[in-house]
Each structure stands twice: as structure tokens, then as C-alpha cells.
Residue, then its C-alpha position, 0 to 999 in steps of 0.5 A: x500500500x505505501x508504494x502505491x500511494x507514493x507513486x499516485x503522489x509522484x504522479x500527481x506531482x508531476x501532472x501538476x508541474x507539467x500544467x504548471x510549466x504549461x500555463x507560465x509558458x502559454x501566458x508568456x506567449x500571450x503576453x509577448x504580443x499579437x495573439x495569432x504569433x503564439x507560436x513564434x513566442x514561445x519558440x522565442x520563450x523557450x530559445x531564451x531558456x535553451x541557451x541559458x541552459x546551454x551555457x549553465x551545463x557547459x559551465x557545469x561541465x567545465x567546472x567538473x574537469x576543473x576540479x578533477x584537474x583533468x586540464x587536457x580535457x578541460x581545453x578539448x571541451x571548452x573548444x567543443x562548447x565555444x564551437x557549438x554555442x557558436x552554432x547555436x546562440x548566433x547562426x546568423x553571423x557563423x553562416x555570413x562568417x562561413x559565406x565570407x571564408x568560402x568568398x576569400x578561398x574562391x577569389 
């Protein structure tokens, strides 16, 4: 019997963190502008938490190899990370960066 009733707790738990979730996110969205862009709002919410995640894990990570004073590996993953955020947080300027290599190379 006491499984059960921690296991109907933890699922109530979460059905009410994931409407909880819901609701904050629906109601950002509205309250970034025009009804009909939901849409592009919550797309622009949850860009803005998906880098400041990114850049918490890394962080993480990084400190990780720090302490266990793994410095080698260390270099390999803030290059990794620095590589990839800069894929992810600013694509614009990577690709115009990439498009201006390409122009150097073939002139």
C-alpha cells in the first residue's frame, strides 16, 4: 500500500508541474504580443531558456574537469562548447562568417 500511494503522489506531482510549466509558458506567449504569433513566442520563450541552459551545463561541465584537474580535457571541451554555442546562440553571423571564408578561398 505505501508504494502505491507514493507513486499516485509522484504522479500527481508531476501532472501538476507539467500544467504548471504549461500555463507560465502559454501566458508568456500571450503576453509577448499579437495573439495569432503564439507560436513564434514561445519558440522565442523557450530559445531564451535553451541557451541559458546551454551555457549553465557547459559551465557545469567545465567546472567538473576543473576540479578533477583533468586540464587536457578541460581545453578539448571548452573548444567543443565555444564551437557549438557558436552554432547555436548566433547562426546568423557563423553562416555570413562561413559565406565570407568560402568568398576569400574562391577569389
Amino acid at each position: 500500500m505505501r508504494k502505491q500511494v507514493q507513486w499516485w503522489l509522484v504522479a500527481v506531482f508531476v501532472t501538476a508541474a507539467v500544467v504548471w510549466v504549461s500555463l507560465t509558458i502559454a501566458t508568456a506567449a500571450f503576453a509577448a504580443g499579437d495573439g495569432e504569433r503564439v507560436g513564434e513566442n514561445v519558440g522565442r520563450l523557450l530559445g531564451g531558456w535553451a541557451k541559458s541552459l546551454y551555457v549553465g551545463i557547459a559551465a557545469l561541465v567545465a567546472l567538473m574537469f576543473l576540479l578533477n584537474r583533468r586540464f587536457a580535457d578541460l581545453a578539448v571541451f571548452l573548444l567543443a562548447a565555444a564551437l557549438v554555442g557558436g552554432f547555436v546562440l548566433a547562426p546568423n553571423e557563423v553562416a555570413g562568417t562561413i559565406r565570407d571564408i568560402w568568398r576569400t578561398i574562391t577569389a
